[in-house]
C-alpha positions as CSV (number, residue, x, y, z in Angstrom):
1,X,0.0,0.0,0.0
2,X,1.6,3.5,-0.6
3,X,1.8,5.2,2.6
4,X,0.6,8.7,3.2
5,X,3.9,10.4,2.9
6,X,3.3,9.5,-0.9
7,X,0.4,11.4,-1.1
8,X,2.4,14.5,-2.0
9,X,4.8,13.1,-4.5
10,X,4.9,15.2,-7.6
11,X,2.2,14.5,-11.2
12,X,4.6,11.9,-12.5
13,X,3.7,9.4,-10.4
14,X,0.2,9.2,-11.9
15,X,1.1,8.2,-14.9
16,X,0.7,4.7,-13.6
17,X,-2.8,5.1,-13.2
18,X,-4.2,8.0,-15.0
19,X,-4.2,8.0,-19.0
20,X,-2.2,11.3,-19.9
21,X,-4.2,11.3,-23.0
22,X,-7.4,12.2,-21.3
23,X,-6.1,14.7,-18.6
24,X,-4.1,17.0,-19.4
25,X,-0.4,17.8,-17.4
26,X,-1.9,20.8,-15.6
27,X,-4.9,19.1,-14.7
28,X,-3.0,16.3,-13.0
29,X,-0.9,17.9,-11.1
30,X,-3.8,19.5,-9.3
31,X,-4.6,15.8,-8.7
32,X,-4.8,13.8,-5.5
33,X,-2.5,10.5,-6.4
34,X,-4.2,7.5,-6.8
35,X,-3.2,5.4,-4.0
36,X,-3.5,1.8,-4.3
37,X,-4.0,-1.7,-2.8
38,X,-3.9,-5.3,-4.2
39,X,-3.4,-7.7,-1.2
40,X,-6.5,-9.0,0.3
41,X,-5.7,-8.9,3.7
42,X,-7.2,-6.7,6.0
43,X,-5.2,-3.5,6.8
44,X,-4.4,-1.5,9.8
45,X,-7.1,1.4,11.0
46,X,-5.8,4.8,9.6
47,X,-5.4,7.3,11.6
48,X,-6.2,10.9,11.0
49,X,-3.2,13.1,10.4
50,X,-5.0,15.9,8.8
51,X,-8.7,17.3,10.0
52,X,-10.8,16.7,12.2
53,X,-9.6,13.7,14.7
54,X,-11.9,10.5,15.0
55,X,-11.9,6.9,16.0
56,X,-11.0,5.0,12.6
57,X,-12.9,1.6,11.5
58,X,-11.0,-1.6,10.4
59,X,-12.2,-2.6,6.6
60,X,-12.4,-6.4,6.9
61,X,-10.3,-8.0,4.0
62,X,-9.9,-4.5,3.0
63,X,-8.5,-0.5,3.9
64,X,-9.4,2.8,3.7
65,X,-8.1,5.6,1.3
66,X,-5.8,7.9,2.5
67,X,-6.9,11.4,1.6
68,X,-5.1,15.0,1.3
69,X,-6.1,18.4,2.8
70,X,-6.5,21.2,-0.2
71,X,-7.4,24.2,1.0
72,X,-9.7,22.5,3.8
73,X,-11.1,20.6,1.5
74,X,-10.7,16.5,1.9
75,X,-9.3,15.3,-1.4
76,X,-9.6,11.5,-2.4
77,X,-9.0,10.0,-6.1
78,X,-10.9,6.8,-7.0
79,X,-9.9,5.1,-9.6
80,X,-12.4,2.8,-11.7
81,X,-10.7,-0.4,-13.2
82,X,-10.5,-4.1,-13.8
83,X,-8.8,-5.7,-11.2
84,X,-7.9,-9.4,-9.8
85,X,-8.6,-10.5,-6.3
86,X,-8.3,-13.0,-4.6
87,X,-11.3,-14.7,-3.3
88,X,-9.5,-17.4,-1.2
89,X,-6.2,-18.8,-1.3
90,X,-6.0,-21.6,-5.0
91,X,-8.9,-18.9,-6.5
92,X,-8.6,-15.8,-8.0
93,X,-11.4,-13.1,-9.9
94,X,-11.2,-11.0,-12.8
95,X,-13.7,-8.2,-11.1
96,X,-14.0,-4.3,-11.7
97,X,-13.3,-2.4,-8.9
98,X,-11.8,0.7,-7.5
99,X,-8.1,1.5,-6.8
100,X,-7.1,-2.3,-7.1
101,X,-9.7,-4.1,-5.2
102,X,-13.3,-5.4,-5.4
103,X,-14.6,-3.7,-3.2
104,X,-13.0,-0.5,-3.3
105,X,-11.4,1.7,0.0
106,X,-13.3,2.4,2.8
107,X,-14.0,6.3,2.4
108,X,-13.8,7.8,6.0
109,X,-15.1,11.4,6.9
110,X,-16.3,13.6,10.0
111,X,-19.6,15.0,9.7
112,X,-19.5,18.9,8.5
113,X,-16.1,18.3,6.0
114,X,-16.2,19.3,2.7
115,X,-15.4,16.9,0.0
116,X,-13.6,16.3,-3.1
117,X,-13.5,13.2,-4.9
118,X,-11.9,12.5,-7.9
119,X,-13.4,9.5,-9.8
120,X,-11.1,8.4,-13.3
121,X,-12.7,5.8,-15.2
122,X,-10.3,2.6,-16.4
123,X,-12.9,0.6,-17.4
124,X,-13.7,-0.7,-20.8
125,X,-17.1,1.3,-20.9
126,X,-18.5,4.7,-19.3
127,X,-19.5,4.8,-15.3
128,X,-20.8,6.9,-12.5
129,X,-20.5,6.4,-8.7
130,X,-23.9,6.9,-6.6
131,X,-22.9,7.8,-2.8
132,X,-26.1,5.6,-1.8
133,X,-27.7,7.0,1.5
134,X,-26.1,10.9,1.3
135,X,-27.6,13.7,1.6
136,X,-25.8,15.9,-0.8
137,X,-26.7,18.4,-4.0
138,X,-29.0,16.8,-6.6
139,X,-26.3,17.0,-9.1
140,X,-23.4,15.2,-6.9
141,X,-26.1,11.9,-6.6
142,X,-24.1,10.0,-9.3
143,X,-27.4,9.0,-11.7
144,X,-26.1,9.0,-15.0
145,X,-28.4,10.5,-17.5
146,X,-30.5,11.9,-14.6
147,X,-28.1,13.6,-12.6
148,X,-24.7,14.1,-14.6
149,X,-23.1,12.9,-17.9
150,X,-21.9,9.3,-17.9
151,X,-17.7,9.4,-17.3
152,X,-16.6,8.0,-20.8
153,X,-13.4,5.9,-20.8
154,X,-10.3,7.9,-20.1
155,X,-11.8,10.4,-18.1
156,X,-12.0,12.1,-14.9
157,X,-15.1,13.6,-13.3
158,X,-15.4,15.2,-9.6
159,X,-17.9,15.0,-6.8
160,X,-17.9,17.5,-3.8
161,X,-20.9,18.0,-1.2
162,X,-20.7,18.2,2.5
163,X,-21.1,15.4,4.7
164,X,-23.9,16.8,6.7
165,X,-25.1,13.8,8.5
166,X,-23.1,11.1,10.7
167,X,-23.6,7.3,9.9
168,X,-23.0,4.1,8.0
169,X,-23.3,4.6,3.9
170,X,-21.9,3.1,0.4
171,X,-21.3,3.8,-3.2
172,X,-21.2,1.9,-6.2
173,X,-22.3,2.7,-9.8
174,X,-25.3,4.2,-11.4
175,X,-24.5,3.4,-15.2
176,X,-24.8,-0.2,-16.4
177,X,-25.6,-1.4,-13.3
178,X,-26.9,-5.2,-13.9
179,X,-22.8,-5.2,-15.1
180,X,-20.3,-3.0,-13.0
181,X,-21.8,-3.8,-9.5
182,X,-22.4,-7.8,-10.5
183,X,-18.1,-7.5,-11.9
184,X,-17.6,-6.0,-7.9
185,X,-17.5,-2.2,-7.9
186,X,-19.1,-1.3,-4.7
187,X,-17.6,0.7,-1.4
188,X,-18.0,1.9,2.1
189,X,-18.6,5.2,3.3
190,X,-18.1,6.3,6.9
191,X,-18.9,9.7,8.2
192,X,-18.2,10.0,11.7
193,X,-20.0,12.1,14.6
194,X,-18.6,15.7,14.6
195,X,-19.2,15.6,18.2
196,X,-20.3,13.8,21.3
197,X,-23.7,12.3,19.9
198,X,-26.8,11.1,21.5
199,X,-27.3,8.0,19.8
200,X,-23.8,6.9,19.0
201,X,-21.5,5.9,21.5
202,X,-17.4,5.6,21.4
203,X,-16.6,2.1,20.7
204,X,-13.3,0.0,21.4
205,X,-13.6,-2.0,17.8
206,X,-15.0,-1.4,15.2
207,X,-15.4,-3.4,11.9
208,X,-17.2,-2.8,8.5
209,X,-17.7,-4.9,5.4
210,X,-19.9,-5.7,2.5
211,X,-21.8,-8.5,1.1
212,X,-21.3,-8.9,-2.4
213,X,-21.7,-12.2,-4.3
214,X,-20.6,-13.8,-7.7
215,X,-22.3,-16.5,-10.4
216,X,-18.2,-18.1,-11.1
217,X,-18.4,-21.0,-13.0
218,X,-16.2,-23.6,-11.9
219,X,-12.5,-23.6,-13.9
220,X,-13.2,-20.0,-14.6
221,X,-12.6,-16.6,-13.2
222,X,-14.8,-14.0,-14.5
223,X,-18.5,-13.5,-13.5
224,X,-21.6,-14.3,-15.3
225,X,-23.2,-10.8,-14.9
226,X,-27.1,-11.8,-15.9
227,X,-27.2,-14.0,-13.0
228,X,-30.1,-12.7,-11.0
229,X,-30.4,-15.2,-8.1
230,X,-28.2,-18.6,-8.6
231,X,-25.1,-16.9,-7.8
232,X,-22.5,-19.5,-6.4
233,X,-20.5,-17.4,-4.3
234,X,-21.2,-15.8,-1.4
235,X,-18.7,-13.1,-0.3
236,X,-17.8,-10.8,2.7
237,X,-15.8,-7.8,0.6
238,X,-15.1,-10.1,-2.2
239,X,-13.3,-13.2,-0.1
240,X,-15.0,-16.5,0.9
241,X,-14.1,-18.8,3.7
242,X,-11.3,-19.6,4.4
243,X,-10.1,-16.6,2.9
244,X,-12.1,-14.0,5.4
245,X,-9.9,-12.9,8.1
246,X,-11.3,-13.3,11.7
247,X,-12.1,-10.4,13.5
248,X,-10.1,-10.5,16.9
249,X,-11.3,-7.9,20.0
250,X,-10.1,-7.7,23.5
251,X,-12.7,-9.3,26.6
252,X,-15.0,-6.6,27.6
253,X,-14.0,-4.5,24.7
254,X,-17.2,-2.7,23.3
255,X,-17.6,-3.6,19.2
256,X,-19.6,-2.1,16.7
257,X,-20.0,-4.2,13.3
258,X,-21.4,-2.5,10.2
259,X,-22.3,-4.9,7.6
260,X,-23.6,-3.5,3.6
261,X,-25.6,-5.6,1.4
262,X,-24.9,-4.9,-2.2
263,X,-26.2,-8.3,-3.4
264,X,-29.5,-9.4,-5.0
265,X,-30.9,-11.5,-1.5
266,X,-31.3,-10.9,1.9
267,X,-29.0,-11.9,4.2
268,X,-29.6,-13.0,8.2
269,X,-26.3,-12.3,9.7
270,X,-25.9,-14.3,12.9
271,X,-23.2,-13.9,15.9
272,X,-22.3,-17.0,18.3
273,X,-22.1,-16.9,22.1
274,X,-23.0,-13.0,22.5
275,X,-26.4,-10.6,21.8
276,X,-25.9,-7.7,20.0
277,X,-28.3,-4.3,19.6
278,X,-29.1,-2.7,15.8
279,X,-27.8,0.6,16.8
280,X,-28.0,2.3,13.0
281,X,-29.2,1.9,9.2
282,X,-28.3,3.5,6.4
283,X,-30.7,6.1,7.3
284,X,-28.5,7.1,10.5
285,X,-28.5,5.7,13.7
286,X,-31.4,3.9,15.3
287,X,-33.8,5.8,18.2
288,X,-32.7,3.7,21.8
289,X,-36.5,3.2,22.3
290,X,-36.6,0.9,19.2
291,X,-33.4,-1.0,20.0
292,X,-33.5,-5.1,21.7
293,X,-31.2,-7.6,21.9
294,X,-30.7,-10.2,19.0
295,X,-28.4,-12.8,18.0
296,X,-29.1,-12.4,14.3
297,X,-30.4,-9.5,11.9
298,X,-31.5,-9.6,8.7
299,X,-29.7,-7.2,6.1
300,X,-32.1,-6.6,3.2
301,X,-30.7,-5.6,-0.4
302,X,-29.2,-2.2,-0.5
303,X,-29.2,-1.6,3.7
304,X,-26.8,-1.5,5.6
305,X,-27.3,-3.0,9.7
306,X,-25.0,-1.4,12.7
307,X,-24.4,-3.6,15.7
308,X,-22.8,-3.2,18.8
309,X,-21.7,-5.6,21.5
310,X,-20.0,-6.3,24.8
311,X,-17.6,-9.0,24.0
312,X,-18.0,-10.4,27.4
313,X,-17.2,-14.1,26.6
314,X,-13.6,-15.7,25.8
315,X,-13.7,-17.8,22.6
316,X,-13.8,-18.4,18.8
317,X,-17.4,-17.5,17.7
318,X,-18.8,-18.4,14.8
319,X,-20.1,-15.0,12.9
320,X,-22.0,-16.2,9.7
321,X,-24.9,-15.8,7.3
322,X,-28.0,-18.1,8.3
323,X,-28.7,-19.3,5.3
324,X,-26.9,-22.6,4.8
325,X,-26.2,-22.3,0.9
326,X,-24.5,-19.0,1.7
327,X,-22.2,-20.5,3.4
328,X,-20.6,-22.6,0.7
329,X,-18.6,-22.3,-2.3
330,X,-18.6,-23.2,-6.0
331,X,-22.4,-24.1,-5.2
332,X,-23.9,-25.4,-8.6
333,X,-27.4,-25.6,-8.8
334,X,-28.2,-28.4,-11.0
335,X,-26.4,-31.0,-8.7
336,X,-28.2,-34.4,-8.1
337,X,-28.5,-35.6,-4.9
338,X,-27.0,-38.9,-4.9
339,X,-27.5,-39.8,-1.2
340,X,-27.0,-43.6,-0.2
341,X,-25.3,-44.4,-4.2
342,X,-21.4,-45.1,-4.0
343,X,-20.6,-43.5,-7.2
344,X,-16.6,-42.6,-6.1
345,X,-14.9,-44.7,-8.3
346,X,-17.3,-43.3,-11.6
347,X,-17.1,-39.8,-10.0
348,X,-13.0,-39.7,-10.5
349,X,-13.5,-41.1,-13.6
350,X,-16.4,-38.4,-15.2
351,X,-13.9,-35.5,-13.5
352,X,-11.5,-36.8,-16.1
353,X,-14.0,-35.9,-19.3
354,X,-16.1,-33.4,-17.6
355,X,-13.4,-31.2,-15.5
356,X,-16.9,-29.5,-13.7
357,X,-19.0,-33.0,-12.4
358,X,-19.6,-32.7,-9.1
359,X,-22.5,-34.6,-7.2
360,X,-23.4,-34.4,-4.0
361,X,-21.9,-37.5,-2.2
362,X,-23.3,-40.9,-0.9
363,X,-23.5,-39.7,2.5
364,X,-24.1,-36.3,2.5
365,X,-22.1,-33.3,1.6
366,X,-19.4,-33.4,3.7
367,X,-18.7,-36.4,2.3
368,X,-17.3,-34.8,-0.9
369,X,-14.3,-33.5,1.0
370,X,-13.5,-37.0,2.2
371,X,-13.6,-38.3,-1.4
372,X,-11.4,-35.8,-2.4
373,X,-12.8,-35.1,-5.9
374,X,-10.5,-33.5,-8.6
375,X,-11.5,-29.8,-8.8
376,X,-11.6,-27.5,-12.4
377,X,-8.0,-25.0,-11.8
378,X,-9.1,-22.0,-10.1
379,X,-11.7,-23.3,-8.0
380,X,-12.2,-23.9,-4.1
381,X,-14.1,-26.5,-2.4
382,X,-17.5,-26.2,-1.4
383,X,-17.0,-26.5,2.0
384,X,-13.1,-26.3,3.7
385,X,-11.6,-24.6,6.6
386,X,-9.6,-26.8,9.3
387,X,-10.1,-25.6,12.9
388,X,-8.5,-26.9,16.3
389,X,-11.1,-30.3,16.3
390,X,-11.3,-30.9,12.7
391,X,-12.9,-29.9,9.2
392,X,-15.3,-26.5,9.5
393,X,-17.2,-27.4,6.9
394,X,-18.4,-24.3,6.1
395,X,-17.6,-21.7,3.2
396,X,-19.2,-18.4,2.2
397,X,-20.3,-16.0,4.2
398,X,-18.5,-17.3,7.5
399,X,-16.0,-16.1,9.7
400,X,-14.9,-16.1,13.7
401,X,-14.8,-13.8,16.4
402,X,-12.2,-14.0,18.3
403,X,-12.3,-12.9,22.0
404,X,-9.0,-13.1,24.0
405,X,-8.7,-11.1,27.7
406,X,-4.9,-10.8,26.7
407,X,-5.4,-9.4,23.3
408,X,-4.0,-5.7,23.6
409,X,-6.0,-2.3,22.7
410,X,-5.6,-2.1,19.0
411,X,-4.4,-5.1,18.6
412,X,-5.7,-6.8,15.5
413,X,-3.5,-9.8,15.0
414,X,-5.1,-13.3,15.2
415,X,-4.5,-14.8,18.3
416,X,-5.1,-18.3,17.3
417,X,-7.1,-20.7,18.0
418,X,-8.4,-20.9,21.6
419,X,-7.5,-22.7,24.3
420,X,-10.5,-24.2,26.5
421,X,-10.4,-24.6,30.1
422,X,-10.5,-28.1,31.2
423,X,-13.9,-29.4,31.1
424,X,-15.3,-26.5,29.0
425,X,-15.7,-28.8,25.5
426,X,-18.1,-31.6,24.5
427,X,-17.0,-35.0,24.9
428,X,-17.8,-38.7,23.6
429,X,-19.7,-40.5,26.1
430,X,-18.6,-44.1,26.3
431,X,-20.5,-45.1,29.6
432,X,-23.9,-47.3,29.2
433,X,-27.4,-45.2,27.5
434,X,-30.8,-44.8,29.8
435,X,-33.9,-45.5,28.6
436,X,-35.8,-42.5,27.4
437,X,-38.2,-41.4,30.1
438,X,-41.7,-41.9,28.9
439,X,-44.7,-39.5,30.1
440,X,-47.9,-40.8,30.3
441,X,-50.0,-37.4,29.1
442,X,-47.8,-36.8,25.9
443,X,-49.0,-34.4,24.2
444,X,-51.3,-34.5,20.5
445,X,-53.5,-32.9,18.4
446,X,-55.9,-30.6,19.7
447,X,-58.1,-30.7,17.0
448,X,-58.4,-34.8,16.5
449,X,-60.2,-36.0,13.2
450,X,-63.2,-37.8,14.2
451,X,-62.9,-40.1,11.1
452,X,-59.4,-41.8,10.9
453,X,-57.6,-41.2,7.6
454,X,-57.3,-44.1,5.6
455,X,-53.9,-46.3,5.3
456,X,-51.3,-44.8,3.4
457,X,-50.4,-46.8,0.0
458,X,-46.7,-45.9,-1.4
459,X,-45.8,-47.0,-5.1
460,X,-42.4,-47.8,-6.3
461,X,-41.9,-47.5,-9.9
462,X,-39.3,-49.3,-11.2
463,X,-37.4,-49.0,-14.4
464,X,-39.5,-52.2,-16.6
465,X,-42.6,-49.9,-15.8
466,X,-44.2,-52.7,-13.3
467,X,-45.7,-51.4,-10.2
468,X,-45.2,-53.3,-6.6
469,X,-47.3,-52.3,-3.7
């Protein structure tokens, strides 16, 4: 990542990612440089050297763009492009993004600043960037053909309103939509409170990410963008599990988690072994008076969902979507069910003709990983992960938190796995099995039918066309 001491190098360095052609010399020099990012791990919280001071967030998997001071103006330079990332370790995308990643950098403000951004457009086809959830000038909201002129190839366009409200926000395209935000061009945006605020309180940790999703055919690396609900991979900021880092907090630290859906489904994101309160939206932060304690929340399309919790109890927590086929990767959708068949030996053999046959194993799915199936280059397992006790089994939208009492203030590092107290983890039990204790006024239906329904009569067909009862 280019630090912010680069920042104020001189024009030449933008050659790299500005086309001279379209921008003239002048023009660029009065330029914020392009800073950016291609590793997929999850970067440090920048602090604020310039403006006015606030508590920074951590981008999960991602960072947040460094900025300049003009004149007291906040200057940032997005840059739209095609770009690789890395979705898990053995699988890569070719996705559209900003500044080198799908998503782009976290943009992080204080309410009241006055903004500049620089958007230059790298793509193959004209764009716009909608700052989804602002309140800003009409002509600033980034509709193309509504609001502004698309931004053609080659050029360089610039946004500037006032960030008059504190919260939780995003921005992704308005041109072409169906393709640039399906190809991963999507963001945060984080304005924080000017000042001590009623309905937001100072936080030890605090995390943000989006959920984005993919149709990736197996072997391949670019996404199908007409895919309006079979996608087959379910992302937190463009990485899948294994590859989603864990978010690791202090005991008793105070964390605030602000989660952006971006894809075409809703998504019930659920937290292990703590409750948490909705304390914002993307319409600001939530009245107290409406605010209870949940273990999961559902995040719509387009919202965004702010929670905050005491992480009061030591452990690696599962943090996940609820739905099960969200957490799992290379999902097709046409694959048979082939419970109770031992098709192994035929299975290795297909794989060898048809590089993309997968079947759902004899016993189950977890049984696929056991068989250890050939998979197409470029593609993950459906479900992987090794933990302390075993195989996770899970892909997709999963991750951990990680609550350690000696994990230091601002200390994001993963601490490993945890280690239980004696006596604190299930066991086999090997000793003799009870009866199971009968009551004698079990309970039935209320309503009883006072005819009895007739005996039930199944048919097996089999393949002569004969019928046996």
């Amino acid at each position: 990542m280019v630090s912010r001491r680069d920042l104020f190098r001189g024009a030449g360095a933008l050659t790299a990612a500005v086309s001279a052609a379209a921008v003239s010399r002048v023009a660029m020099a009065a330029l914020p440089e392009p800073v950016l990012q291609t590793k997929p791990d999850t970067m440090p919280p920048l602090l604020p050297e310039t403006g006015r001071p606030y508590n920074p967030v951590v981008t999960l998997n991602g960072w947040t763009l460094p900025w300049r001071m003009n004149q007291g103006v906040k200057e940032f330079h997005l840059v739209a492009e095609p770009v690789v990332r890395e979705l898990a370790p053995g699988m890569k995308a070719h996705l559209w993004g900003y500044n080198g990643q799908s998503p782009g950098p976290t943009i992080e403000v204080v309410e009241g600043d006055r903004v500049r951004i620089f958007v230059t457009n790298k793509l193959p086809e004209h764009t716009s960037i909608h700052w989804h959830g602002q309140r800003l000038p009409n002509g600033m909201d980034g509709v193309a053909g509504l609001n502004q002129k698309a931004i053609q190839p080659g050029k360089t366009f610039v946004y500037e309103f006032v960030a008059r409200r504190p919260g939780t926000f995003m921005y992704h395209p308005h041109a072409d939509e169906m393709t640039q935000m399906a190809m991963g061009m999507m963001g945060f945006w984080i304005t924080h409170p000017k000042n001590k605020h009623p309905l937001i309180d100072p936080v030890d940790r605090d995390f943000c990410f989006l959920l984005n999703a993919f149709d990736i055919d197996p072997g391949t690396a670019t996404p199908k963008i007409m895919t309006m609900l079979n996608f087959n991979l379910w992302c937190w900021n463009s990485r899948v599990f294994p590859g989603i880092d864990t978010l690791n907090v202090r005991k008793n630290d105070k964390v605030r988690i602000r989660v952006g859906n971006l894809t075409m489904t809703n998504h019930p994101i659920h937290l292990h072994g703590h409750e948490f309160l909705v304390t914002g939206t993307d319409g600001g932060p939530t009245p107290k008076s409406t605010r209870w304690y949940e273990v999961t929340t559902d995040v719509a399309v387009g919202q965004m969902r702010q929670i905050e919790f005491i992480a009061d109890e030591e452990g690696d927590w599962a943090f996940h979507c609820h739905k099960s086929h969200h957490t799992m990767n290379a999902m097709g959708h046409e694959v048979p069910t082939m419970i109770g068949v031992d098709h192994r030996g035929v299975a290795k053999q297909i794989t060898k003709l048809v590089p993309d046959y997968m079947v759902m194993g004899e016993r189950g799915m977890a049984d696929m990983a056991e068989m250890e199936m050939p998979l197409p280059d470029n593609t993950i397992p459906m479900m992987t992960g090794e933990g302390p006790f075993g195989g996770v089994e899970m892909g997709g939208m999963f991750s951990v938190v990680k609550v350690r009492k000696d994990q230091k203030p601002g200390d994001y590092s993963d601490p490993g796995w945890y280690r239980h107290p004696k006596g604190e983890v299930a066991f086999e039990w090997t000793g003799a099995l009870p009866e199971p204790a009968r009551f004698a006024a079990e309970g039935g239906q209320s309503m009883p039918r006072k005819v009895a329904a007739p005996p039930a009569e199944v048919n097996v067909r089999k393949p002569t066309g004969h019928s046996e009862h």
